[in-house]
N, C-alpha and C positions, 0 to 999 in steps of 0.2 A: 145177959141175953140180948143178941140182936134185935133192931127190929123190924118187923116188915120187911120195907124196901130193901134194907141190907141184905134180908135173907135172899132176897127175890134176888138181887144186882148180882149176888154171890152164885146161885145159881146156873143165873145165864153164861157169866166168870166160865165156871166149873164146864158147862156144856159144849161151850167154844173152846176151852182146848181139850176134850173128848175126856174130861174126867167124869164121865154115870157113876160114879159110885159117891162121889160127894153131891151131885144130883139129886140122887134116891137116899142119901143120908137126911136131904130135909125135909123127906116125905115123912107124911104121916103114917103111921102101919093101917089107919084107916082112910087114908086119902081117897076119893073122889075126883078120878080124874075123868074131863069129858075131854074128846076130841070131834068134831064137827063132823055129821053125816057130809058124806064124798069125800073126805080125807080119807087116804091110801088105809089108815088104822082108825076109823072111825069105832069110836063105840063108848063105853063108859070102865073104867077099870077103878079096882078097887081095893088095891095093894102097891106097893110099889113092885115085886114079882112080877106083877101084870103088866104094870107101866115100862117095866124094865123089857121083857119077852113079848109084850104086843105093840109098843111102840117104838122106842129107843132100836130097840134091837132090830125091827125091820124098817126104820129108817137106815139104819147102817148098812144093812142087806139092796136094800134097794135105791141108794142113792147115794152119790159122788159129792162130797165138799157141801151138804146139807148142812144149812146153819137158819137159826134163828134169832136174828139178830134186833133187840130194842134200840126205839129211838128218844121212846119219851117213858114216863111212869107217873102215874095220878094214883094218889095213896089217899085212903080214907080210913085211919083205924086197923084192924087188923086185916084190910083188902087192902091189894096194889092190882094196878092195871097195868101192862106194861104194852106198849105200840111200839110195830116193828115192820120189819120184811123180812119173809121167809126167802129162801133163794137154793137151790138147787144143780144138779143133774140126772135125770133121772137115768139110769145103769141100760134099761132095756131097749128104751128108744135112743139113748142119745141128748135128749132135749132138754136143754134148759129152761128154767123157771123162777120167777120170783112174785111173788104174792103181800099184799098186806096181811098184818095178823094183829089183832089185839086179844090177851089173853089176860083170864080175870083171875086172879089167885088170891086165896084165901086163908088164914095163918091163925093159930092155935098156941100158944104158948112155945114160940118161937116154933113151930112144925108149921109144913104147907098140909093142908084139910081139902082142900080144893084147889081146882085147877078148870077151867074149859076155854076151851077154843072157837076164836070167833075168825074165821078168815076167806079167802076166795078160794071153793075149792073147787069152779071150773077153769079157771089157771093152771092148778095142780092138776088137773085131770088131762087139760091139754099137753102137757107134756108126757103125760103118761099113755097118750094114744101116738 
């Protein structure tokens, strides 16, 4: 079994070159995912299905060369933190973006259990006006 970080490092891997499906392979079937109120898909999902059709999937719909990219990772046990910059285009307006983000994830016997989002989302927002 992997641990932690690995999973997590593996992850971010999997999402930068557009593989979702090894993604949502390391989800828990009861994962707890939070995404931060004013985020374009704010809300709390609770499957990977969800996380797959309410975020993943309208990230892709509504945005150009969407990446979230880590720079650092502070691991405690079965939690990694991982610090980044989100960066963008958004489709409708045009406008670029790029945001800090630190996300807290949480791991289960080699499964991600949680997930939430800590980031600037009047940044995001302003590209989306």
């Amino acid at each position: 079994m992997q641990n932690g970080l690995d999973v997590i490092r593996a992850m971010y891997a999997a999402f930068a070159r557009g593989d979702v499906s090894s993604v949502l392979s390391s989800l828990s079937p009861r994962i707890v995912w939070i995404e931060a109120e004013g985020f374009p898909s704010a809300g709390t999902y609770t499957t990977p299905d969800a996380v797959l059709h309410k975020v993943f999937m309208r990230l892709a719909a509504e945005w150009d060369a969407f990446s979230a990219e880590p720079h650092e990772f502070v691991c405690d046990g079965q939690a990694v933190v991982a610090i980044g910059d989100y960066s963008g285009t958004y489709k409708a307006t045009g406008k670029v973006f790029k945001a800090p983000f630190a996300h807290v994830w949480k791991l289960s016997g080699g499964a991600v259990v949680g997930f939430q989002q800590f980031t600037d989302t009047a940044v995001v927002q302003r590209a989306m006006r």
